[in-house]
N, C-alpha and C positions, 0 to 999 in steps of 0.2 A: 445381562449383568455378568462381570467376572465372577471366576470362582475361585479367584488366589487374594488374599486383601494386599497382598503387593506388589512389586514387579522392582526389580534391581536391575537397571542397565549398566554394566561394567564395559569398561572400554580402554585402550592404551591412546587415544588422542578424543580427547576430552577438551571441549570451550568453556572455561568456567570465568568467572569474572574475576579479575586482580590479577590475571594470570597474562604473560605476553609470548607466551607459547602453547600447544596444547600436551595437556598433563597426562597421567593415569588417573584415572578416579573411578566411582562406582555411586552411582546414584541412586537412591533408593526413596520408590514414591508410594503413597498409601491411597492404596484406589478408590478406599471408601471416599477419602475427601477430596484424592485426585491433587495433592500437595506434595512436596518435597519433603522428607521428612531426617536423612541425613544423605551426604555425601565425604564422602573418605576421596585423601587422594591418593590411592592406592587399589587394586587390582581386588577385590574381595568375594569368596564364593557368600551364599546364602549362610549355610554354617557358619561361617566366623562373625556373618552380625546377628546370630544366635536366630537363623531362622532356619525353621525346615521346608524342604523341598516344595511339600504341599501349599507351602505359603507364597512361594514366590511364584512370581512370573519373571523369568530370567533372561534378559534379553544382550548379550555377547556380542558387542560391536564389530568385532574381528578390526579388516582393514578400514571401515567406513569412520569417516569424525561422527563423535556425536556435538551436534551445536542443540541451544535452545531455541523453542519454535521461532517462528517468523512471525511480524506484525505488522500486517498492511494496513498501511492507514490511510489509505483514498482509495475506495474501491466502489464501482457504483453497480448493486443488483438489483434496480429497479422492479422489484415485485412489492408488492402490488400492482397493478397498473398496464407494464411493459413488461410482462413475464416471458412475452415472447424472444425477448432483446436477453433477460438472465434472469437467474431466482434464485433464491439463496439455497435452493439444493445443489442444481450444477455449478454456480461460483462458488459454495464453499468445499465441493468437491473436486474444483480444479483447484484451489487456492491450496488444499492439502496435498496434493501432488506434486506442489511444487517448495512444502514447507514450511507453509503461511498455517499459523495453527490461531490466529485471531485475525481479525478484520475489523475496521471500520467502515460500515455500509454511508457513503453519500446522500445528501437530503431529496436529490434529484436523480436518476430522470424517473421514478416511481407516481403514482397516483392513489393517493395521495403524496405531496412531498411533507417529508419532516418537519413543517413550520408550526403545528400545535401539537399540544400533549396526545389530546384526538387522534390526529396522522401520524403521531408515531405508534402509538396501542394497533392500528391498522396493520401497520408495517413489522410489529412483533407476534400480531396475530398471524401471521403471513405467514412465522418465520419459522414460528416453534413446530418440533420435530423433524424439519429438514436440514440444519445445519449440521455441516464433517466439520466446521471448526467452531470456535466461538467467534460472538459477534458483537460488537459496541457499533454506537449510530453517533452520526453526527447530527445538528440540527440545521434547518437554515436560518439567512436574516432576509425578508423580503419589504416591501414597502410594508407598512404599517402591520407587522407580527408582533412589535415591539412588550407589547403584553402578553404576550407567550414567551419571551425567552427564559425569565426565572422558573417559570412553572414547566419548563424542558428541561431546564439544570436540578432542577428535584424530581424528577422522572429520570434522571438516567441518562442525557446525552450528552458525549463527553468534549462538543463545543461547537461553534455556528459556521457555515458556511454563506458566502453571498457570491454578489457579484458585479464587476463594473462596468460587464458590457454585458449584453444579450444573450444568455444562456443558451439559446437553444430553444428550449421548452418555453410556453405560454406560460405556466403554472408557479413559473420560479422566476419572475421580471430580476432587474437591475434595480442596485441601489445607489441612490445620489448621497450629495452630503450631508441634506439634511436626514434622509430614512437613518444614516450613519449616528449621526449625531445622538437619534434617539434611544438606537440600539446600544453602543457604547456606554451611555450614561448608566442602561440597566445592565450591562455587564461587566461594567469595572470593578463594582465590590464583591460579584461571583465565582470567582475562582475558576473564570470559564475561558476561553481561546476562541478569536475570531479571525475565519480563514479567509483569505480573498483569492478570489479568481484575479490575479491580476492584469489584466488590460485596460486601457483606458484611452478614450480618443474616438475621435473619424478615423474609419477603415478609407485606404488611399481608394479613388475611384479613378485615376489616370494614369493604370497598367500599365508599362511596358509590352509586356505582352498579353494577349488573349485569348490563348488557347485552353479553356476551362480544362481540358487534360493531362497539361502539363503542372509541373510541382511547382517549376519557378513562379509562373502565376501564382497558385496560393501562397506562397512564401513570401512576396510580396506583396499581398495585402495584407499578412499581419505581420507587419514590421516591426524590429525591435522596442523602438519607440514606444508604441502601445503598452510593452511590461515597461520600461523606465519611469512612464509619466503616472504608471499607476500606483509604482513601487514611489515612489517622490509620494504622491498623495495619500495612499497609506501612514509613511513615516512621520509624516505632517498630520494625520489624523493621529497618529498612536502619541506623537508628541504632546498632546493636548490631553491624552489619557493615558497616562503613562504606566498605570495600574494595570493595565488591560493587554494581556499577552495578544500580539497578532502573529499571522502566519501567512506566509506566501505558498500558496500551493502550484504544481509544478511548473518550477521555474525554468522555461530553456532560455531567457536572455542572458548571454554572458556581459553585454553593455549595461546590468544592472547591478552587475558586484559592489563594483564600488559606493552606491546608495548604500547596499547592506552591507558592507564592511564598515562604512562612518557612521552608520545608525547600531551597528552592535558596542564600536568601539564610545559609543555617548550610554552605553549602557542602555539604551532601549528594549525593552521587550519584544524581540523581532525573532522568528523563528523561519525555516525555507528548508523546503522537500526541491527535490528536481527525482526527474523519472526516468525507467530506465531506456526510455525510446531517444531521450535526447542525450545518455551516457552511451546507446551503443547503433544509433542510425545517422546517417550524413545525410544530408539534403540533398550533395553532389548525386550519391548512388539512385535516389531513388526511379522510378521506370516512371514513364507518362501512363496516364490511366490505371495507377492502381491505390485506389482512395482506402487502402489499407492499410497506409503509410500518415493519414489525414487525422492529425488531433490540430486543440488548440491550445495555446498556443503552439504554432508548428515546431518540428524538427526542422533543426536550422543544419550549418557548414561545420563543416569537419572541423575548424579554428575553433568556432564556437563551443564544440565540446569540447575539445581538448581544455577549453580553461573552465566548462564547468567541472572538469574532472581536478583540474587543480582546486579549485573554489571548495570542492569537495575534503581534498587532502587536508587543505589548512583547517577545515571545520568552518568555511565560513558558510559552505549547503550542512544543513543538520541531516540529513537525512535520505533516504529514496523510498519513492513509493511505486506502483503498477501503474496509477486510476488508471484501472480497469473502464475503459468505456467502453462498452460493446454496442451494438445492434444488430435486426435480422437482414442478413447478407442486401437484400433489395435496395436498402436505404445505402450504403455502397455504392453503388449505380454501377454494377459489374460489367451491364451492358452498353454503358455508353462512356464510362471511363472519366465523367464529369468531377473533377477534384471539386471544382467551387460548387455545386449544388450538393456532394457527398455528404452525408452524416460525418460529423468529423470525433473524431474518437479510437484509440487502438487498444487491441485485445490483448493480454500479457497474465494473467496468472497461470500461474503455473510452472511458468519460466523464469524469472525473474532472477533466481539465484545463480542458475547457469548462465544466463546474459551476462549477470554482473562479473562473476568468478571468470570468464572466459576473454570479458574484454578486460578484467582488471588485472589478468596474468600479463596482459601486455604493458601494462603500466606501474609494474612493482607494488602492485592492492596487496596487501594481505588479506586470509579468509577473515582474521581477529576486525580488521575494518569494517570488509565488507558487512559480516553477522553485527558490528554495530552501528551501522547502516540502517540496516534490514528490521534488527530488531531492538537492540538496545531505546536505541532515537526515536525509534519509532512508538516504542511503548510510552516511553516519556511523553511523547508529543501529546498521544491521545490521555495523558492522564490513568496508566496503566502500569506505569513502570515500577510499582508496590509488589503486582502480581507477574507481570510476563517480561520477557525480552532478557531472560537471565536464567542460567542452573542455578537453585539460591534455594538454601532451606527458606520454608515458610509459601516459595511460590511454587504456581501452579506446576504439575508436573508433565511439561509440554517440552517435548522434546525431536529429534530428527536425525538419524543416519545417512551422512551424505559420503556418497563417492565421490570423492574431488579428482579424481582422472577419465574414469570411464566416458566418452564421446557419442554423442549420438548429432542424429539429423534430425530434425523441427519438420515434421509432418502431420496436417489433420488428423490422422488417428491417432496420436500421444495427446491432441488437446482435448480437456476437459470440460471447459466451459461451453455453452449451447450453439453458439452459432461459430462455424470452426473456420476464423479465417485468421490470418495472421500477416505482417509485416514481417516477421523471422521465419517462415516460411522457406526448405531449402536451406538454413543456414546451418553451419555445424557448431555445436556446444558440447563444450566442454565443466563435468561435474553432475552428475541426477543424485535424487533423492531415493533415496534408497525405501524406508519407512518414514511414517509419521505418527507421532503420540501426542494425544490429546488428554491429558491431566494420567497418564500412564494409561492409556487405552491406545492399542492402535487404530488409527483410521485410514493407514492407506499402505499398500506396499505395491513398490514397483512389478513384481511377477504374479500376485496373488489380487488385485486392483483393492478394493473399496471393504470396509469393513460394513458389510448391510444390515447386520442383526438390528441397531439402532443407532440412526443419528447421534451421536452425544454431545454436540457442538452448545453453546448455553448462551445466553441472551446478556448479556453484561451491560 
């Protein structure tokens, strides 16, 4: 427990909302409730808001911005189940070192997956007193759960995940259009969001090449096609239920824009994350045998990003998320460098902010962007933007000193998360996080690591 009931963080570059620069202000949060309780925009000691020294916890940004926390909103820490793969100690202890002060934990790859009230109590019993941030769940939509999604939307999660091809896992199949059909029905008057994995179709079985090592092989089997014909079927489901927010989660087809530019501009309910492996990797670069480079939908051609990065600018991508998908190194196949048998999935919290800041210097990003990116959109997305993704009296008082200059190298021992491999591995970034605050608590600081006394992360 603190011993001050508040903490004033004053700063000369401050992110506040309405603002298209950053200001002077002075934030001031009350730890009991861990809320925002005023902000001046102005330079303020303790005295002048009539408090005394004993009261505060005064924290003086010097040269670092203060932004509001970060909100990842696809993030998968499969505990229960696959703890050995991540747990919500070490992902929300990487997640805060890189600024992420909430998360959205995935329905999958855990054991149980999120698809009853049941498997989610599992998954919060899991969870409680190990999280450095806080944490909201998603649910899933599987064949015949259909009687479980309202009783997940009164429990707490803040909306469904599925899927139109093969997951991965046994435990979480695909859904066709009728499983659709039944879930939609009970979640159009819920006030709920349903995510899709989008791919959709026969994977090509008449390679060009086939060398399971090399990248072009996988990049090849999941053709762009796959997200178009899924993203068309979506649109044409959500048409039909026009009440029912859907969302495309990480999008790397750039050959799908234009679906979601004429499905927003008809006013649809259509919402898309893209991630930052397909904002800041090339398909060109990557090495043969290194399936640390291996999600799905792949990392496509340097063209390609380049126009999710536009797709981005114009607002017609809402958003960026990590999904975090990890596993233990083995499933990898380090030894034998197999892309197409590999686990496919890349590891990224923690970084995410510097990836973005680093490559978005190259393309005239602003940080005011990026941080609503990261966190504005983000909070929105997941049905959170009440309390997070903003300095705002009334919300939570979650906040971040970031050095936007200072440069480092991406090395195993900076990551946080359990199993330490990485794609950005060897590359240099530019921007680290300096601190992290959790409802005005610190939980992380770059020279001093982890605040141990107690988890304070909370179960939302």
């Amino acid at each position: 427990m603190t011993s001050t009931p508040f903490l004033l963080c004053t700063g000369s570059r401050v992110l506040l909302p309405g603002e298209d620069e950053l200001v002077e202000a002075s934030v001031l949060i009350d730890q009991s409730s861990g809320s925002i309780v005023d902000i001046q925009r102005c330079l303020k000691t303790p005295e002048q808001l009539g408090l005394s020294l004993d009261q505060v916890e005064w924290v003086q940004a010097g040269k670092n911005v203060v932004l509001p926390g970060l909100v990842d909103a696809h993030v998968h820490l499969n505990e229960p189940g696959r703890t050995d793969w991540e747990g919500f100690r070490t992902g929300t202890r990487a997640a805060a070192s890189g600024g992420v002060t909430t998360l959205v934990d995935m329905p999958l790859n855990s054991l149980p997956p999120t698809t009853t009230v049941q498997n989610l109590e599992a998954k919060r019993k899991a969870a409680r007193g190990q999280c450095y941030t806080d944490v909201a769940f998603w649910g899933g939509v599987i064949p015949g759960n259909q009687d479980h999604l309202k009783p997940l939307v009164n429990a707490g999660v803040r909306g469904f995940k599925c899927f139109l091809v093969e997951s991965g896992v046994d435990e979480f199949p695909l859904v066709e259009e009728g499983d659709l059909e039944l879930a939609m029905k009970e979640l159009e008057d819920a006030f709920s969001v349903l995510l899709f994995h989008a791919e959709l179709g026969d994977f090509p079985s008449d390679l060009k090449s086939s060398d399971p090592r090399e990248y072009s092989t996988f990049l090849e089997s999941r053709p762009q096609r796959l997200e178009t014909d899924a993203i068309s079927f979506v649109i044409k489901m959500l048409t039909d239920h026009p009440k029912l927010r859907c969302h495309i989660v990480h999008l790397s087809a750039a050959s799908a824009l234009p679906l979601i530019r004429e499905a927003k501009l008809l006013g649809l309910l259509l919402t898309v994350e893209t991630c930052f492996h397909y904002l800041c990797l090339d398909a060109e670069d990557i090495p043969s045998g290194h399936a640390e480079f291996k999600c799905c939908p792949p990392v496509r051609e340097s063209s390609n990003r380049d126009q999710l990065w536009e797709a981005l600018k114009q607002g017609l991508i809402d958003c960026v998320v990590s999904d975090h998908s990890p596993c233990v190194i083995p499933l990898k196949r380090p030894e034998d460098g197999n892309l197409m048998a590999a686990w496919g999935g890349i590891s990224t919290l923690g970084l995410g902010l510097s990836l973005l800041w680093t490559e978005g210097n190259k393309r005239n990003v602003s940080l005011l962007q990026i941080i609503d990116w990261m966190s504005g959109q983000t909070a929105n997305h997941a049905g959170l933007g009440h309390i997070k993704g903003q300095l705002k009296v009334g919300y939570d008082g979650d906040f971040v000193l970031w050095d936007p200059d200072i440069e480092f190298e991406v090395s195993s021992d900076l990551l946080n998360y359990k199993n330490k491999i990485s794609p950005y591995d060897g590359m240099r970034l530019r921007g680290r996080v300096e601190r992290t605050y959790l409802r005005g608590r610190m939980v992380f600081d770059s020279i001093q690591g982890f605040n141990e006394i107690f988890p304070v992360g909370q179960l939302l």
